[in-house]
Backbone bond lengths (Angstrom), bond angles and torsions (degrees), N, CA, C in turn:
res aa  C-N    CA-C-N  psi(-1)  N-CA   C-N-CA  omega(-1)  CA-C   N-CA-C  phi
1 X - - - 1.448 - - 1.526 109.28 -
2 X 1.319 108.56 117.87 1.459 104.77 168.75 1.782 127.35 -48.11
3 X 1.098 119.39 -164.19 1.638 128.04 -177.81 1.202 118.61 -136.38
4 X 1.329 113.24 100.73 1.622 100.62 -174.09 1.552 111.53 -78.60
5 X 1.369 101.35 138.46 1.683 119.70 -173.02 1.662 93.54 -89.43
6 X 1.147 117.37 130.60 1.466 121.60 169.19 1.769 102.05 -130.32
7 X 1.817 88.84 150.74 1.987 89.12 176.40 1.336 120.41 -82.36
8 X 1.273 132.27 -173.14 1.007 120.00 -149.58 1.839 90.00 -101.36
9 X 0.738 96.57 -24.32 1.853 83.71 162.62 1.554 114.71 -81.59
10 X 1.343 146.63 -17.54 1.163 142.86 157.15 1.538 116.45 -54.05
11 X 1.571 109.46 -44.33 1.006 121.11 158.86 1.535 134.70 -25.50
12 X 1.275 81.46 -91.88 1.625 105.34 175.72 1.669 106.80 -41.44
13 X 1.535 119.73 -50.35 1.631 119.74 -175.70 1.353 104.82 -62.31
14 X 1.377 125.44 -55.56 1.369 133.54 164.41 1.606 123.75 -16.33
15 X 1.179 89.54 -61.87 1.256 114.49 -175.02 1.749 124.88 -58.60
16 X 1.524 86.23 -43.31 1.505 101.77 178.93 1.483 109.11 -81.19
17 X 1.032 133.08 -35.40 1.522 152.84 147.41 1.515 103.47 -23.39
18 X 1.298 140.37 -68.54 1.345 154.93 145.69 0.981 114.97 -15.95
19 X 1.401 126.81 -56.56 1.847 150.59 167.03 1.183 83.79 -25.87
20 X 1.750 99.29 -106.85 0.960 122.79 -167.72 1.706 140.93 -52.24
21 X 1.121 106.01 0.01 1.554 109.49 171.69 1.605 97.38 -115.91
22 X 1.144 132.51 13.89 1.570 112.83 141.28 1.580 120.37 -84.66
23 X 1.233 125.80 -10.17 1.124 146.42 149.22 1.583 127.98 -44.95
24 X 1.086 107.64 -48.35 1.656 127.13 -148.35 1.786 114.56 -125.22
25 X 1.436 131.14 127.39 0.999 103.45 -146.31 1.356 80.49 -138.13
26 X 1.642 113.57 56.09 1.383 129.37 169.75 2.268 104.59 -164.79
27 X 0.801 124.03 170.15 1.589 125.90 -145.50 1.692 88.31 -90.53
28 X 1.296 117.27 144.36 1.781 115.65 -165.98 1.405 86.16 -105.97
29 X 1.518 89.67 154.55 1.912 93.68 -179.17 1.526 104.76 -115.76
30 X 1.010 109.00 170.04 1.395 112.70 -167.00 1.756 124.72 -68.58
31 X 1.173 93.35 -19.91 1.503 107.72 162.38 1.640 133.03 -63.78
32 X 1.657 91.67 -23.36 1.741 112.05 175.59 1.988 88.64 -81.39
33 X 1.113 109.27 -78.76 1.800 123.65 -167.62 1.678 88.18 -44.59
34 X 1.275 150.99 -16.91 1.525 123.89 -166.25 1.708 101.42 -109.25
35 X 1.233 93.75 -29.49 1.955 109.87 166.98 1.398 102.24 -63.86
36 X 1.408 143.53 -42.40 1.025 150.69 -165.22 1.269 106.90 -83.74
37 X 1.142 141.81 -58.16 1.485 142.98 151.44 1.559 147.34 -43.23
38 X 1.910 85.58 -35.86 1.462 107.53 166.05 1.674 86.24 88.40
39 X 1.263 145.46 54.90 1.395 149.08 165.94 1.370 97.37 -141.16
40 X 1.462 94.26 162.72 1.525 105.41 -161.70 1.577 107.56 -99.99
41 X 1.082 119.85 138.52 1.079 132.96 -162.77 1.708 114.55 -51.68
42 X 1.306 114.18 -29.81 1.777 102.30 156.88 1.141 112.85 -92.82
43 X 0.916 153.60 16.06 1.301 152.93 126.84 1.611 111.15 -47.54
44 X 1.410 123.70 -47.33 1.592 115.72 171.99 1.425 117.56 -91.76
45 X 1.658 110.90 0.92 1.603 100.09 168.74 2.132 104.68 -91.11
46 X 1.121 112.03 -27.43 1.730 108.55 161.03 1.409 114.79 -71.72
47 X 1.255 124.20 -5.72 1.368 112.71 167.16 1.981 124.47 -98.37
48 X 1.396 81.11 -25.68 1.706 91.18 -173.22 1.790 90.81 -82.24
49 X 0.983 121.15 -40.43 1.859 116.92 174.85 1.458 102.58 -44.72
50 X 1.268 121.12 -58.67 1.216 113.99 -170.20 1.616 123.43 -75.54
51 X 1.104 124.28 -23.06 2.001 151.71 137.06 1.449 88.87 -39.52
52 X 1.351 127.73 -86.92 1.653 126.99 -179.37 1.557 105.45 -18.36
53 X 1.314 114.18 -58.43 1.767 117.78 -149.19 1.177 86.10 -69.08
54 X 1.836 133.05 -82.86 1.321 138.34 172.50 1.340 123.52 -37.41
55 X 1.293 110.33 17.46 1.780 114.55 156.46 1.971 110.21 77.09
56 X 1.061 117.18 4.30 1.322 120.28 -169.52 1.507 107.38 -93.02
57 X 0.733 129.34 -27.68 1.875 139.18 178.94 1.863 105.91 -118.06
58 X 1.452 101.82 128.31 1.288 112.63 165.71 1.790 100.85 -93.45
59 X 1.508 114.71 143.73 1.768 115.28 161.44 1.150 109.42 -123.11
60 X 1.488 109.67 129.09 1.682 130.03 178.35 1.437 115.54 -106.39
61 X 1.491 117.20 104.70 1.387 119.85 178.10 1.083 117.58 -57.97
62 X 1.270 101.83 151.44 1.939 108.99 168.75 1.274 108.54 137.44
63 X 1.424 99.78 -164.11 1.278 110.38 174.09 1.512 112.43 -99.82
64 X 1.169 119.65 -10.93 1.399 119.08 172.56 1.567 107.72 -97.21
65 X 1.362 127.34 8.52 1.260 138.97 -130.94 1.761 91.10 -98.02
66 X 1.280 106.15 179.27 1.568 114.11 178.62 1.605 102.85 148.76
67 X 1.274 123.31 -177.72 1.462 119.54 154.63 1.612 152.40 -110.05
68 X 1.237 127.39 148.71 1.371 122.85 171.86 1.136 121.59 -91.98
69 X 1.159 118.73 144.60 1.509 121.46 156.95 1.706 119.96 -57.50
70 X 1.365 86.62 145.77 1.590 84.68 169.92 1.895 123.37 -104.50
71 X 1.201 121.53 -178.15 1.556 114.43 -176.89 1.853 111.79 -66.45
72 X 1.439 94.83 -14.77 1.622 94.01 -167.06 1.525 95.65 -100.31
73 X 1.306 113.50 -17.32 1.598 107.94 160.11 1.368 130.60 -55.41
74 X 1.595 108.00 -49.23 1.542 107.83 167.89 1.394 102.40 -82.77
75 X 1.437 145.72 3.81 1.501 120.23 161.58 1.407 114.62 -94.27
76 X 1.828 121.52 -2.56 1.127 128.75 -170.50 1.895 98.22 -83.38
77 X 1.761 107.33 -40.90 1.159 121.45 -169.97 1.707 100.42 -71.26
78 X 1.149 124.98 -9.21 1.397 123.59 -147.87 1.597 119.01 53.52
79 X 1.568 122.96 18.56 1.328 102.02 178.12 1.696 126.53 -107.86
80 X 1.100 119.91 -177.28 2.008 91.32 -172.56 1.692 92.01 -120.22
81 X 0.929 84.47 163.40 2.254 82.44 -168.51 1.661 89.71 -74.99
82 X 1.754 105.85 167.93 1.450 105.05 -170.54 1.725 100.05 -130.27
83 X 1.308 121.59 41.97 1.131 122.45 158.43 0.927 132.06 2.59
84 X 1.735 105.91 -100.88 1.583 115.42 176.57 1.536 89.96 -114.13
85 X 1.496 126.30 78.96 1.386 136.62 161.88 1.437 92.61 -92.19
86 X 1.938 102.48 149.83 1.251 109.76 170.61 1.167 93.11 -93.86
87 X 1.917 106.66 149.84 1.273 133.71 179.31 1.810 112.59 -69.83
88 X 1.653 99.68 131.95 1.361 100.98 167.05 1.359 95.10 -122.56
89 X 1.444 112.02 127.98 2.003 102.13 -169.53 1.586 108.25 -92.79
90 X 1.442 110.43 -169.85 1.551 99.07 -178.88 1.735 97.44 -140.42
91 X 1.047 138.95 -179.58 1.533 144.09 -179.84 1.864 97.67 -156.53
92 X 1.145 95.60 129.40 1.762 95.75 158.86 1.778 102.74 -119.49
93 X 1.044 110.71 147.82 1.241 115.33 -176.86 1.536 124.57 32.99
94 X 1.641 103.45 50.19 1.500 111.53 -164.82 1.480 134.34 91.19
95 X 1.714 114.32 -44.46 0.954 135.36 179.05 1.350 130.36 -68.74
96 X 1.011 122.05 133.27 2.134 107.28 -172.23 1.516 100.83 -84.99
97 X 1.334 104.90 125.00 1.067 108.09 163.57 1.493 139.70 -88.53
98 X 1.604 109.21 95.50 1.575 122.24 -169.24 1.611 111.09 -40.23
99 X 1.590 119.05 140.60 1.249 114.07 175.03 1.583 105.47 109.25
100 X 1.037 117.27 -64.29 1.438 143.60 -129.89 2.514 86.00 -90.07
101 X 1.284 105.08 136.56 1.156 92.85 170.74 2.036 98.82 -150.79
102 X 1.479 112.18 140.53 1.588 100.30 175.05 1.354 109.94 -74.31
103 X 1.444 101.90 128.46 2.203 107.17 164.45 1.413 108.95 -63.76
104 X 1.479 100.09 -54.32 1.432 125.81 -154.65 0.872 121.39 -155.09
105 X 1.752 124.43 150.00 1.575 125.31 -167.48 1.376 92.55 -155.62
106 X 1.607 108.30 122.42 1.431 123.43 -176.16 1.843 105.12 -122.88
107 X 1.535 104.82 133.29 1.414 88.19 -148.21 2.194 81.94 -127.24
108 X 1.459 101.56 141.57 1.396 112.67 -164.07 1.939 112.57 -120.17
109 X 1.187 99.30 114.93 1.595 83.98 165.08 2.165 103.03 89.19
110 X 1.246 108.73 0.50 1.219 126.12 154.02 1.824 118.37 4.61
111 X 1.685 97.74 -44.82 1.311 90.15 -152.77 1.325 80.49 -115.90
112 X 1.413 136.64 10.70 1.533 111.52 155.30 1.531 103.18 -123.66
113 X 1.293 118.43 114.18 1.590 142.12 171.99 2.056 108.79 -27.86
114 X 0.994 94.66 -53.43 1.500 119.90 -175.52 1.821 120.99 -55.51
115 X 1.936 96.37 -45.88 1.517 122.14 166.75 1.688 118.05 -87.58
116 X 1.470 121.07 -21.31 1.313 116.79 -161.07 1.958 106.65 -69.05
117 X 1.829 82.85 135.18 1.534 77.86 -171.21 1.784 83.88 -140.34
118 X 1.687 92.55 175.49 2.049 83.47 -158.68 1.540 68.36 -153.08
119 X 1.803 106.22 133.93 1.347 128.97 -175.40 1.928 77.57 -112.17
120 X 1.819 105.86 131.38 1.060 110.09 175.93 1.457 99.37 -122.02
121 X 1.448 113.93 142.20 1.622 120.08 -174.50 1.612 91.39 -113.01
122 X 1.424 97.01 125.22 2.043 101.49 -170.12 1.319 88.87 -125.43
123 X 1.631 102.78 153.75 1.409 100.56 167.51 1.579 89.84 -126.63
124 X 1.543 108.62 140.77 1.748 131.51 -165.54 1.310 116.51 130.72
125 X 0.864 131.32 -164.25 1.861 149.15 -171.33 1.647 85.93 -78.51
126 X 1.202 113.39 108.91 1.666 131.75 137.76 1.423 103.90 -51.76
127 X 1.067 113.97 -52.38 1.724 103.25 -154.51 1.531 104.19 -69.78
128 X 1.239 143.61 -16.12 1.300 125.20 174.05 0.972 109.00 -75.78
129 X 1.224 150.46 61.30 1.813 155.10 -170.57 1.167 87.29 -165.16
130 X 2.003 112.94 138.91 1.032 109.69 154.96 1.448 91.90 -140.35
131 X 1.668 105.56 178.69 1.392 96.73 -173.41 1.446 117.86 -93.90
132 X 1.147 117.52 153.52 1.564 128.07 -148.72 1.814 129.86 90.11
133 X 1.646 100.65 -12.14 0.956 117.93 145.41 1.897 122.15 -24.58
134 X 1.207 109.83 136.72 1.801 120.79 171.76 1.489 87.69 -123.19
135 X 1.700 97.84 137.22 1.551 114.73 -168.97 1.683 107.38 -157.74
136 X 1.156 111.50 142.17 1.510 112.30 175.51 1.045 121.72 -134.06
137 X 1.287 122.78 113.65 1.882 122.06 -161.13 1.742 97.94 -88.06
138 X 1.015 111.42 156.22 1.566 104.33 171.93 1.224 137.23 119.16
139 X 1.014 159.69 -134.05 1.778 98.78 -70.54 1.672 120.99 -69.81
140 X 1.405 105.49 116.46 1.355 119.11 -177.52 2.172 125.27 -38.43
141 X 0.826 100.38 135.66 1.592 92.69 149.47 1.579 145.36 -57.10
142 X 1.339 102.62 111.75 1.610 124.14 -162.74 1.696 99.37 81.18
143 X 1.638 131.97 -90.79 1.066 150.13 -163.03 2.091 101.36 -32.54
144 X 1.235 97.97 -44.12 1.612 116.13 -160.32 1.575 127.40 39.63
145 X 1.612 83.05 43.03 1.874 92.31 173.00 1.336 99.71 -85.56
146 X 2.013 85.98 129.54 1.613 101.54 151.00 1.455 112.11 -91.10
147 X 1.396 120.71 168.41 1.478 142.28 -168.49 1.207 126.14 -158.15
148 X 1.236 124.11 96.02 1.341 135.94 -155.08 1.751 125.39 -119.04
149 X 1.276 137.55 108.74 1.129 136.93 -143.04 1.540 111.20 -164.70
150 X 1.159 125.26 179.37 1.310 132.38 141.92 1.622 140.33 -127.87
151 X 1.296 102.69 160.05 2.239 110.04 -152.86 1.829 79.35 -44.14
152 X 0.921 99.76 155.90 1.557 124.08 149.70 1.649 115.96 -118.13
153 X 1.399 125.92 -17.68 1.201 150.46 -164.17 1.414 140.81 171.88
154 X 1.038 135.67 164.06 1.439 126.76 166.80 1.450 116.98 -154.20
155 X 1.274 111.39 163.45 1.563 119.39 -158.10 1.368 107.04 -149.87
156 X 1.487 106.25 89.67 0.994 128.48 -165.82 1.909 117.10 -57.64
157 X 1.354 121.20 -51.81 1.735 141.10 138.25 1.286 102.30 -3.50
158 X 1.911 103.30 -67.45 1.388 92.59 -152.36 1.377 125.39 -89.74
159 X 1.712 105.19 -19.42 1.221 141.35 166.48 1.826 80.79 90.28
160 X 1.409 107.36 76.55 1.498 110.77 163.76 1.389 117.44 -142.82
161 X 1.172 104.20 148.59 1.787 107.56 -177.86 1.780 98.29 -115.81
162 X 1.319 109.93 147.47 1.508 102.75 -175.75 1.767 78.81 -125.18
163 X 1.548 101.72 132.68 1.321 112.52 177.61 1.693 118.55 -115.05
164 X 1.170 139.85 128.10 1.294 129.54 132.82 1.330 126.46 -36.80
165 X 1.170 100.14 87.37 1.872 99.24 165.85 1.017 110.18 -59.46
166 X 1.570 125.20 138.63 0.997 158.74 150.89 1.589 124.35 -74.27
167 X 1.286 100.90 -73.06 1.990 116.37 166.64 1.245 103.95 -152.56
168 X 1.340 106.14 173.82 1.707 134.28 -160.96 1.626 85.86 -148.29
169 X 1.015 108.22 147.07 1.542 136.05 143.52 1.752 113.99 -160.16
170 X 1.865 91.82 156.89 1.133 97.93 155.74 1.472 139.87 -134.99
171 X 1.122 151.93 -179.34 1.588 133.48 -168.62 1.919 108.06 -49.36
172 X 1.437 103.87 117.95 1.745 96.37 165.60 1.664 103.27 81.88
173 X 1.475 105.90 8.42 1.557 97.89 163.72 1.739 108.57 -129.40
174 X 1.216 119.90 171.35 1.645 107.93 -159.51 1.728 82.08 -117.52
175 X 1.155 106.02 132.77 1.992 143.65 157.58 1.619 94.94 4.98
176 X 0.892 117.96 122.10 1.851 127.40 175.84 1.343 96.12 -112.93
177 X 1.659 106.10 152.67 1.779 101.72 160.79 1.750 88.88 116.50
């Protein structure tokens, strides 16, 4: 099977499209995905046409209408749909942030306290993170590590937050970091 190459604005709409319909359990319209990106709403109806043609977006008329992703969308994105995924939650400045769930947490530099930094793959609105942000992913499934830090960055494409760890713990062990 080939690979479809998409631009980096196909991307990004794509992407947010993905967000938001693991969320939503009716077809998102383009007015949700251009709010979500911060692009203007014809700007994501010329992009999802062209997603439409290359088979990656289904469109449902109406008034309840908007679009879905399709299966080759999340295999185009590399991501796997999160159905019945167990929840890893997130907090910025204390607060849980609705929507928002961790895929993945890739953690760098481990063995020096000072360098450790943790690339988090979220699925939800990137854009409510900014950097300098205080955030706490956690407590995970099975493992029940918390992880606590602040944005150093974000990457909106990839739907990644690059964090300064701060500390880690997990149930029955005392605060590292």
């Amino acid at each position: 099977m080939s690979t479809i190459q998409l631009t980096s604005s196909q991307k990004r709409v794509l992407t947010a499209l993905v967000n938001l319909a693991e969320n939503a359990d009716r077809p998102v319209c383009g007015r949700e995905i251009a709010e979500s990106i911060d692009r203007n709403a014809g700007t994501v109806r010329n992009r999802m046409q062209s997603l439409r043609d290359i088979g990656l977006v289904e469109g449902v008329a109406g008034p309840d209408g908007g679009y879905v992703p399709t299966d080759t969308a999340y295999e185009t994105l590399g991501v796997e749909r999160m159905d019945d995924a167990a929840s890893t939650p997130v907090e910025r400045e204390g607060d849980p942030v609705e929507g928002v769930n961790v895929e993945e947490i890739d953690l760098s530099s481990v063995a020096n306290p000072d360098l450790c930094r943790a690339e988090l793959v979220i699925r939800g609105p990137v854009g409510s993170f900014d950097a300098g942000d205080r955030v706490t992913v956690g407590p995970t499934p099975g493992a029940g590590l918390r992880l606590s830090g602040v944005v150093d960055a974000t990457h909106v494409d990839g739907n990644t937050l690059l964090v300064r760890v701060e500390g880690m713990e997990t149930p029955g062990r005392e605060r590292a970091a």
